[in-house]
KEGUMI-878949 format. One line per field, with one value per residue (C-alpha): residue number from 1; residue in one letter; x, y, z. Coordinates in nm, 3 decimals. Example, Ala and Ser with C-alpha at 12.3 -4.5 7.8 and 13.67 -1.06 7.14 Angstrom:
<pases>
n: (1,2)
res: (A,S)
x: (1.230,1.367)
y: (-0.450,-0.106)
z: (0.780,0.714)
</pases>
This chain:
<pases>
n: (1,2,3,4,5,6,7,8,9,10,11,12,13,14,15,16,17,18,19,20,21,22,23,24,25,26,27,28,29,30,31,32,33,34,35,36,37,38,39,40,41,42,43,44,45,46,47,48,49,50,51,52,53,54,55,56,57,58,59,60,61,62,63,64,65,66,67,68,69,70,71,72,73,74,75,76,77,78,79,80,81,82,83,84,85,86,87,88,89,90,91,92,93,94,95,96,97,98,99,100,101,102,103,104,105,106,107,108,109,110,111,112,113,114,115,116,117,118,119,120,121,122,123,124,125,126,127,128,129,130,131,132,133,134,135,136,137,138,139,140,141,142,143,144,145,146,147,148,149,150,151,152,153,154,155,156,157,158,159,160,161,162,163,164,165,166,167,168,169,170,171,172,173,174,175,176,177,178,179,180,181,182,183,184,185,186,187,188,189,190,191,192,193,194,195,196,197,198,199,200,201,202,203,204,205,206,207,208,209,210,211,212,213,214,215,216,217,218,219,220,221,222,223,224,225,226,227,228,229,230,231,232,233,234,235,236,237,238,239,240,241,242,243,244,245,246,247,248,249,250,251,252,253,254,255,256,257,258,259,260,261,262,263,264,265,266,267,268,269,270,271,272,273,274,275,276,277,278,279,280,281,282,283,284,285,286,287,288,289,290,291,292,293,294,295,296,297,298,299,300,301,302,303,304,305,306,307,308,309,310,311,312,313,314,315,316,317,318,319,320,321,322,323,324,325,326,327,328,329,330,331,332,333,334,335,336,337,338,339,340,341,342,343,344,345,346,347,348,349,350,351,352,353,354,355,356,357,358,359,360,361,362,363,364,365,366,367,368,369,370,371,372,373)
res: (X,X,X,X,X,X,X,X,X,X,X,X,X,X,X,X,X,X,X,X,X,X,X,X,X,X,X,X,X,X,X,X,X,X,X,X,X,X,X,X,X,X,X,X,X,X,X,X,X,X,X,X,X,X,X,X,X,X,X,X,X,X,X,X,X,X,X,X,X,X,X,X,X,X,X,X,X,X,X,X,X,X,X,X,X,X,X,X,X,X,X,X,X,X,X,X,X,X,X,X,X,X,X,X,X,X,X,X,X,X,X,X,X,X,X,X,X,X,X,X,X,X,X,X,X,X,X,X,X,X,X,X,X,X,X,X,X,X,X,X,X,X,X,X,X,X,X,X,X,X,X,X,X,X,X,X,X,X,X,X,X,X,X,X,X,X,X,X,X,X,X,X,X,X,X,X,X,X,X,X,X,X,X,X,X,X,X,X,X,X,X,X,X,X,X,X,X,X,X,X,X,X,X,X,X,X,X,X,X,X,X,X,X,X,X,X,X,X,X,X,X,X,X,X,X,X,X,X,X,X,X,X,X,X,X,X,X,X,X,X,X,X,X,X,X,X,X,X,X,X,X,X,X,X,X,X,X,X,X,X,X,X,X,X,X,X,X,X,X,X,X,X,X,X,X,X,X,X,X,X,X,X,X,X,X,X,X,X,X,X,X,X,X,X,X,X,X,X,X,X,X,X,X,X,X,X,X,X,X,X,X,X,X,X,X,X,X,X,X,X,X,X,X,X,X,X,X,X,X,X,X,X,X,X,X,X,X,X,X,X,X,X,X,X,X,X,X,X,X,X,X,X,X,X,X,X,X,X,X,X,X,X,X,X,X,X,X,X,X,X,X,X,X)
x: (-9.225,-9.217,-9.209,-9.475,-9.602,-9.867,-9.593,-9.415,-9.724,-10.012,-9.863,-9.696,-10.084,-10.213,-9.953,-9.989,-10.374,-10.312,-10.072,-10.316,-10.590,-10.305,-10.168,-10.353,-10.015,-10.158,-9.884,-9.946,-9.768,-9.663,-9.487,-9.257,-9.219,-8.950,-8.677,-8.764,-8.722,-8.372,-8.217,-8.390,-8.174,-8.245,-8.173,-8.452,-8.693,-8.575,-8.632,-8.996,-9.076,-9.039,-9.022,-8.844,-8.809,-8.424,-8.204,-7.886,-7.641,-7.755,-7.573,-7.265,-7.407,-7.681,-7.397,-7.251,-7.467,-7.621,-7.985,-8.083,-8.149,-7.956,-8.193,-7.980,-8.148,-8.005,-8.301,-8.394,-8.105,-8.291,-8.580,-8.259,-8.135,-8.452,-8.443,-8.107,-8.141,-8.452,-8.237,-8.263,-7.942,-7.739,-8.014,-8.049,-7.616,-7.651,-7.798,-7.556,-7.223,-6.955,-7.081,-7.440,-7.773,-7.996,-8.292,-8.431,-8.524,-8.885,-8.884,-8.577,-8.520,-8.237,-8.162,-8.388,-8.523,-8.919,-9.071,-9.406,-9.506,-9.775,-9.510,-9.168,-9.175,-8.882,-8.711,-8.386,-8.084,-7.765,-7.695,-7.681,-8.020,-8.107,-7.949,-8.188,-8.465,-8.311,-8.272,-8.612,-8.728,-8.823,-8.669,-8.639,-8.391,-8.415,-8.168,-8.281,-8.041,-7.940,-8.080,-7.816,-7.557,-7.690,-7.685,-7.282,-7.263,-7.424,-7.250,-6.924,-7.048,-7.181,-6.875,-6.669,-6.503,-6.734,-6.657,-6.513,-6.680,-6.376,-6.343,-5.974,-5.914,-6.041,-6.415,-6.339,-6.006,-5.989,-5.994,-6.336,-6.485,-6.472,-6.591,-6.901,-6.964,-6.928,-7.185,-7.421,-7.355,-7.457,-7.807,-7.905,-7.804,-8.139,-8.401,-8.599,-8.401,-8.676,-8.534,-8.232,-8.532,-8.728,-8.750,-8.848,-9.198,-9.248,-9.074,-9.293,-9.616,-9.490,-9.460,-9.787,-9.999,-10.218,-10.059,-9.739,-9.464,-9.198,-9.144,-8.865,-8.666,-8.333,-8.172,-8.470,-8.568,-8.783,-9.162,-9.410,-9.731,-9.697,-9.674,-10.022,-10.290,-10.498,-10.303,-10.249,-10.342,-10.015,-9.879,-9.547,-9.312,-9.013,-8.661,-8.309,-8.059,-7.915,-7.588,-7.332,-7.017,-6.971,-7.045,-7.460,-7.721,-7.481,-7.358,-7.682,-7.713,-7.914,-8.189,-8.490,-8.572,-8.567,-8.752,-8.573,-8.613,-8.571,-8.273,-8.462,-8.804,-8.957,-9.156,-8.823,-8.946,-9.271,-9.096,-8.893,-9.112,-9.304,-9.001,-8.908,-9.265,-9.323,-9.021,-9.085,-9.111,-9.486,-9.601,-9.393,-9.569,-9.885,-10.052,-9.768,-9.779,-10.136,-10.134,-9.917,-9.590,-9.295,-9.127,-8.774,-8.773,-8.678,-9.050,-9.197,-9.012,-9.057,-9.450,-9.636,-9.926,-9.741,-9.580,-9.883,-10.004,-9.706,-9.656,-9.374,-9.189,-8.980,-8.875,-8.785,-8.548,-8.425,-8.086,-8.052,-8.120,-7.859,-7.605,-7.668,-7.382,-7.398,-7.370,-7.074,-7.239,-6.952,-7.059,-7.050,-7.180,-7.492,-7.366,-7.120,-7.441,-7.581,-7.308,-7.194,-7.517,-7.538,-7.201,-7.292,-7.556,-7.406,-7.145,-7.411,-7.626,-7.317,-7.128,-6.834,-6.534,-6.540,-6.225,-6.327,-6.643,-6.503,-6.172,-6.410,-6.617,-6.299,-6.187,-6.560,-6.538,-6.207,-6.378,-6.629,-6.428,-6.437,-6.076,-6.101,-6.374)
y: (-4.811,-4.595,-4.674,-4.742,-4.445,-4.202,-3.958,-4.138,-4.311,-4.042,-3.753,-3.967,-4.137,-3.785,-3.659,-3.885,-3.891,-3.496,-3.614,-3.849,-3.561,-3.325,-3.630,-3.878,-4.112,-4.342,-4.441,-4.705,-4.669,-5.007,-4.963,-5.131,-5.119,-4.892,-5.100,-5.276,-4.968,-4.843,-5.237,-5.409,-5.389,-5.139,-5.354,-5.565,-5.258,-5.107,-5.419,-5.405,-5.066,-4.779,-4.513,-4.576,-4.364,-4.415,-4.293,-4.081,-4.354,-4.586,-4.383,-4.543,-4.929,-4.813,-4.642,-4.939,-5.188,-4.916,-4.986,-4.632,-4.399,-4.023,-3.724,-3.498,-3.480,-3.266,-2.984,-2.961,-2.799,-2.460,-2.678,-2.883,-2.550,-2.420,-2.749,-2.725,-2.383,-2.513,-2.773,-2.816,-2.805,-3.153,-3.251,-3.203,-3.290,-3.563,-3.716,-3.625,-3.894,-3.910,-3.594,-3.738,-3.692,-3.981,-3.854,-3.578,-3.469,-3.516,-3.522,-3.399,-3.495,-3.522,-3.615,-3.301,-3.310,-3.360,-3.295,-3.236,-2.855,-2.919,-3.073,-2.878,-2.507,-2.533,-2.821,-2.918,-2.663,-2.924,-3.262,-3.203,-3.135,-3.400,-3.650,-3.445,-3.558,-3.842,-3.971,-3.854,-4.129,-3.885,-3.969,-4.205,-4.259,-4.443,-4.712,-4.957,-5.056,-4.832,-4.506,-4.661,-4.523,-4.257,-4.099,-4.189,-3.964,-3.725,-3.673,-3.691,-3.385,-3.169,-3.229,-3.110,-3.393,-3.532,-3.931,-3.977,-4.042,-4.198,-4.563,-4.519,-4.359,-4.417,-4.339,-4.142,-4.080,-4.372,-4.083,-3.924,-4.259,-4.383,-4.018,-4.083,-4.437,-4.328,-4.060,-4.299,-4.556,-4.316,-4.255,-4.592,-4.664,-4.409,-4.473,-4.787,-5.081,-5.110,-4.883,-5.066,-5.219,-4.867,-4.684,-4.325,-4.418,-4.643,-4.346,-4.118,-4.348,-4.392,-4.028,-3.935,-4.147,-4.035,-4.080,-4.101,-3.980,-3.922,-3.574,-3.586,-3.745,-3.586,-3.724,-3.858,-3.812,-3.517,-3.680,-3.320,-3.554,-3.573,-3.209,-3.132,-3.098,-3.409,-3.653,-3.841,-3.785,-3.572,-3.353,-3.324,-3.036,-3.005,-2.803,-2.771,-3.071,-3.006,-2.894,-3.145,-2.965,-2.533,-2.525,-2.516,-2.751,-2.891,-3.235,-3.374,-3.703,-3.584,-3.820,-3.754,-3.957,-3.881,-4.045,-4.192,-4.342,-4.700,-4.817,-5.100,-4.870,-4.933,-4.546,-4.350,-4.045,-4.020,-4.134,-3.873,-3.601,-3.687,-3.708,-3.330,-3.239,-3.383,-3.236,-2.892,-2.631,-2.554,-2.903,-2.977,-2.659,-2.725,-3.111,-3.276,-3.119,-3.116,-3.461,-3.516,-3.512,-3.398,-3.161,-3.190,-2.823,-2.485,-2.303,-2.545,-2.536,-2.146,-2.168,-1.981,-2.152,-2.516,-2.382,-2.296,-2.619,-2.809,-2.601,-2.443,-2.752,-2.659,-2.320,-2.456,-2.751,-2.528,-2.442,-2.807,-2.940,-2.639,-2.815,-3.182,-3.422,-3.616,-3.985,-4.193,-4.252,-4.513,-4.874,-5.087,-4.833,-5.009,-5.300,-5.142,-4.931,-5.229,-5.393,-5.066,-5.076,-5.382,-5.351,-5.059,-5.217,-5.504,-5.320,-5.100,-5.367,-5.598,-5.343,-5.391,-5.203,-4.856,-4.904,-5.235,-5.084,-4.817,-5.050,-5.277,-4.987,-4.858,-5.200,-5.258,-4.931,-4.964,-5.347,-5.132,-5.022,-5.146,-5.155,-5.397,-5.630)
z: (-5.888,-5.578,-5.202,-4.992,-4.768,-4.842,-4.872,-5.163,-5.307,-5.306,-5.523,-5.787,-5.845,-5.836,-6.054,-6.324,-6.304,-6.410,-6.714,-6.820,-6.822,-7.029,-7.253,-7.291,-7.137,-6.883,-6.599,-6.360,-6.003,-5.727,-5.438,-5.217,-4.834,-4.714,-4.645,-4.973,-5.159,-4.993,-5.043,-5.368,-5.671,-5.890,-6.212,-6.152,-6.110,-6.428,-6.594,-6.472,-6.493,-6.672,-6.401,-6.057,-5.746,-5.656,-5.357,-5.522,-5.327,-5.621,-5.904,-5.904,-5.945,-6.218,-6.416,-6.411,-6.456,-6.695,-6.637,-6.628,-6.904,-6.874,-6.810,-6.965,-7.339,-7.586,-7.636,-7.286,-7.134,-7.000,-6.797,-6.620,-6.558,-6.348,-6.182,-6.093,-5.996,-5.764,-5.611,-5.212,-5.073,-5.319,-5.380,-5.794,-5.782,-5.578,-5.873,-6.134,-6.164,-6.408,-6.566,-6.636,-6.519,-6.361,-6.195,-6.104,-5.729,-5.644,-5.299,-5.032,-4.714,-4.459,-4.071,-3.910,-3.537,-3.487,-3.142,-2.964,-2.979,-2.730,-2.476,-2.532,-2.520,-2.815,-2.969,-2.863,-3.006,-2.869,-2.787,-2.430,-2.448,-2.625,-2.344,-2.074,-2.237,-2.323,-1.956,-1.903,-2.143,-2.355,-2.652,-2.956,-3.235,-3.546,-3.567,-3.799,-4.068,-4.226,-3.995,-3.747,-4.006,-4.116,-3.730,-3.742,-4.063,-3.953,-3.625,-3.794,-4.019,-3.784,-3.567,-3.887,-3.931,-4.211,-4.314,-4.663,-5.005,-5.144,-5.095,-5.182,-4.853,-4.559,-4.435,-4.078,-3.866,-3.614,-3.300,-3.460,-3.550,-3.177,-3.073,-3.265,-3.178,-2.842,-2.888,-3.080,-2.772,-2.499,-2.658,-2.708,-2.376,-2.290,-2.573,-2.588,-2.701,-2.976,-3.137,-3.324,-3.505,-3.561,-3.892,-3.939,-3.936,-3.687,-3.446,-3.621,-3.520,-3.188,-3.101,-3.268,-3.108,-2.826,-2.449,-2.565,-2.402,-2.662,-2.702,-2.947,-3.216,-3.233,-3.584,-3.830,-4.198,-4.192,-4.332,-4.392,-4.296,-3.981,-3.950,-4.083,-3.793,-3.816,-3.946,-3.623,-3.282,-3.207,-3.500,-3.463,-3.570,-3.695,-3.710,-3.737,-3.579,-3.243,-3.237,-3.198,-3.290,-3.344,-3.728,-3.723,-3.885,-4.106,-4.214,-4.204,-4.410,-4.738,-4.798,-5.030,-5.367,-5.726,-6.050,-6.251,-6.647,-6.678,-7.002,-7.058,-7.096,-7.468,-7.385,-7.262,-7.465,-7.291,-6.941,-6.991,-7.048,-6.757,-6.515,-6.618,-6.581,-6.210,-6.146,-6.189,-5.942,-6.029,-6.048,-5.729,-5.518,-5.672,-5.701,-5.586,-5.244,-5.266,-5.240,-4.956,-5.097,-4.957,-5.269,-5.391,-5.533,-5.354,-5.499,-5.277,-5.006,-5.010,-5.078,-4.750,-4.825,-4.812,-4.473,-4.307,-4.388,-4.249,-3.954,-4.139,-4.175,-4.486,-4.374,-3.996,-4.152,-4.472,-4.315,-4.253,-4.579,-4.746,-4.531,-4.550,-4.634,-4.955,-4.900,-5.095,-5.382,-5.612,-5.728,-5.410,-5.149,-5.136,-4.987,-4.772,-4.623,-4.525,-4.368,-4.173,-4.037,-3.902,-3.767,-3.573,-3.457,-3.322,-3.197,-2.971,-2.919,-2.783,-2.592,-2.821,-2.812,-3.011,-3.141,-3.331,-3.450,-3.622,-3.791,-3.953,-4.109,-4.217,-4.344,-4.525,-4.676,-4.832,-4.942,-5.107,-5.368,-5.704,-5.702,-5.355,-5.508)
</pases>
């Protein structure tokens, strides 16, 4: 089971088309829409399917519900090695909790910028310039559940005053919380009001189509397609965040996906072997990009040939990605994620009171805790 976009679809059918040729293994892939994939429960999934795509916030609730098999196999320790050694930014770690390994990082991803080379002369290096375009109704901003929260992290981080991971303490200073709600609250006040209810992709579609007038999307999951000339009327390019705070592109909210083995599989040895081999830095700079895929390992993301295809969108988000922010990632984030989001959204949506806003995430995220269940 993957997600459905060409990006996450395409290169794990191609991929296992290739395995089929080297193996003889045959592995079907399905797909669910985006927001299915970030918010259906991954117990379920593993129940139906062998392999799963899985965001790294999902650690702590499959540890504990223990419906994933560990990656780490005796035997294999020198391939994990090169794969953590080929890790983008967190993004091999993020997967690893209470000293095991869960999946393995196919695809990585975090809040970049993408903007209109053929209408900006450069992208947008701070948040003040950002607002200019802003208030030239320039701009959108992904605020769907949960992109809405994912914008408040990353503010937070690149201010340097990154939220918490622990939900025995508390998830942001009061004084910093209403700094970025306020922040978050002066955008929206510019973009379209559509786009509480926009995802990565339907900005992404909105900005590549022809005649538009969006020029740039300041804080968005970076998606490599839409860099390569031809895929829509616009291609769009990519790069570092804007500034916020004095510290660089970091604090970006790391994103990306990685496969995972399902406990319940009755073929974990051969699931296995293929979530290693997908993994890999050749397979991931060879078919897997091929195919449209967005690759979760560094000899990718370093490829000149996968670059010039792209428009050079790894190398001009790489510093981004080094510095992203892992996500709380303990058994009852999920459902805090959710409901974060849709507080923030109400709260900008409603006009509400920063101060509110940010004491009820504070009060969910302490909820969140298996402790406070």
């Amino acid at each position: 089971m993957t997600w459905s976009h060409p990006r996450g679809y395409d290169p794990m059918v191609a991929c296992s088309t290739l395995w089929h040729e080297r193996t003889g293994v045959s592995i079907q892939w399905d797909k669910r829409s985006l927001q299915d994939f970030e918010s259906y429960p991954v117990e379920e999934l593993a129940r139906a399917y062998d392999l799963i795509v899985i965001d790294h916030p999902h650690v702590g609730q499959i540890t504990a519900e223990g419906c994933l098999e560990p990656l780490d196999v005796a035997g294999r320790e020198a391939e994990r090695a090169a794969l953590a050694a080929g890790s983008v930014g967190q993004s091999y770690p993020s997967y690893n909790w209470q000293g095991r390994q869960w999946a393995f990082p196919i695809d990585a991803a975090s809040q970049v910028q993408a903007w209109r080379p053929e209408a900006l002369d450069a992208p947008a290096q701070t948040w003040r310039e950002v607002l200019d375009l802003a208030r030239q109704g320039r701009v959108l901003l992904p605020l769907r559940p949960p992109h809405s929260l994912m914008v408040f992290y990353s503010l937070a981080a690149n201010l340097g005053r990154p939220c918490g991971t622990d939900p025995l303490h508390d998830l942001i200073d009061v004084e910093t919380g209403i700094e970025v709600f306020e922040r978050m609250r002066e955008i929206a006040a510019l973009v379209d009001p559509a786009c509480l209810e926009m995802d990565p992709i339907a900005v992404f579609e909105r900005m590549a189509q022809a005649g538009s007038r969006f020029v740039c999307a300041p804080l968005i999951y970076g998606y490599a397609p839409y860099a390569v000339a031809g895929f829509r009327a616009h291609r769009l390019a990519f790069a570092d965040m804007p500034i916020v705070g004095s510290g660089g592109p970091a604090g970006s909210a790391l994103g990306g996906t990685g496969i995972a083995v399902s406990a319940f599989s009755k073929a974990k040895d051969a699931a296995i072997e293929f979530a290693h081999w997908v993994a890999s830095g050749n397979v991931q700079r060879g078919p897997y990009a091929a195919a449209g895929g967005q690759p979760g390992h560094a000899a990718a993301w370093e490829d000149k040939g996968i670059n010039a295809a792209t428009g050079g969108f790894y190398k001009d988000t790489r510093a981004t990605l080094e510095g992203a922010w892992v996500r709380p990632r303990h058994d009852g984030y999920m459902t805090f994620q959710q409901a974060a989001s849709d507080r923030v959204n109400s709260g900008l949506a409603s006009g509400h009171q920063a101060r509110g806003v940010v004491a009820d995430l504070v009060g969910l995220f302490r909820e969140s805790s298996p402790a406070g269940r």
